[in-house]
N, C-alpha and C positions, 0 to 999 in steps of 0.2 A: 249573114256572115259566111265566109268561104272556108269548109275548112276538107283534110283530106281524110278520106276516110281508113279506116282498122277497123280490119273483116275481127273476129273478135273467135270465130268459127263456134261459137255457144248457142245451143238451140234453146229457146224460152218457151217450150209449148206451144206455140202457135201467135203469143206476142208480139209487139215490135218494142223492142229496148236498146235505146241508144246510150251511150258513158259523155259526158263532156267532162275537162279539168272542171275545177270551181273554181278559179277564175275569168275564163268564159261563161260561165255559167252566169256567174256575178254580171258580169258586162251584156249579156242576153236578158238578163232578168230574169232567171226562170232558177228552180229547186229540185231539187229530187220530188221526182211524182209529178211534177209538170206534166204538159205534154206538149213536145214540138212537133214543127214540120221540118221532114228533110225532103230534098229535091234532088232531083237527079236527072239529065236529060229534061224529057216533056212527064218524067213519072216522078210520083211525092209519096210519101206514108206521112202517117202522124205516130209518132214512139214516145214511150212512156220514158220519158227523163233519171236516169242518176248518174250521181255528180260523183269523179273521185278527185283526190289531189295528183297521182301518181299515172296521169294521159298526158302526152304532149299537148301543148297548149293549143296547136296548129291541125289538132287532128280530134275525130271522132268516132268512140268506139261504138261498130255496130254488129250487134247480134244474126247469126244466120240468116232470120225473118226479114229480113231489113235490105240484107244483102243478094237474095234471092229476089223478093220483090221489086226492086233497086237494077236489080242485074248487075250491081257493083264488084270492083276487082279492088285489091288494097291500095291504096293511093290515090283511087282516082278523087277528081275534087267535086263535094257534093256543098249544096248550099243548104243553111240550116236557119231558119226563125228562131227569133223565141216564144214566150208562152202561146200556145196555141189554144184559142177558146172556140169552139163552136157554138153560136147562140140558137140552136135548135132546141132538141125536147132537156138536154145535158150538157153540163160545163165542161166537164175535165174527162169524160166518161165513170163519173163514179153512179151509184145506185140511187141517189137524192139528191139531183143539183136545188130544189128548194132549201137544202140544208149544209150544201159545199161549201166549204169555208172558201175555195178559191174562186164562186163565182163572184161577177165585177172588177176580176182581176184581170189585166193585160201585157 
């Protein structure tokens, strides 16, 4: 999905946190604590997902981290997945993907 981004200008400690409305959210598939991919040019992170009611529906908020890694300006248009899973050694990055409720999820 295509959406525009809002620089958010909030630093998360070294994070990547992105905002979607929860209705894209809904239509992505994905929850708060997800994690998606956002894309930009030939460069992507993956950010820890939350949802508010109160984002434009056409846009997504992203934290300082996101926007530095990114090299992103406000508006410009970045493409976003939804749940993003890595089947490596961890699901979602938590501390026990043997015990993650959201592995098998997509």
């Amino acid at each position: 999905m295509i959406l525009k981004a809002k620089l958010l200008n909030i630093q998360a400690g070294g994070k990547n946190i992105a905002i979607l409305d929860d209705d894209v959210a809904s239509l992505l598939g994905v929850h708060s604590s997800d994690r998606i991919k956002i894309a930009y040019g030939k460069r992507d992170v993956i950010a820890i997902l939350n949802v508010a009611s109160t984002l434009e529906r056409d846009r997504i908020g992203v934290y300082s981290e996101i926007a530095h890694e990114l090299e992103l300006k406000d508006n410009e248009k970045v493409e976003s997945a939804g749940f993003y899973q890595d089947y490596g050694t961890q699901c979602c990055g938590c501390d026990d993907p043997q015990l993650c409720s959201k592995r098998g999820r997509r």
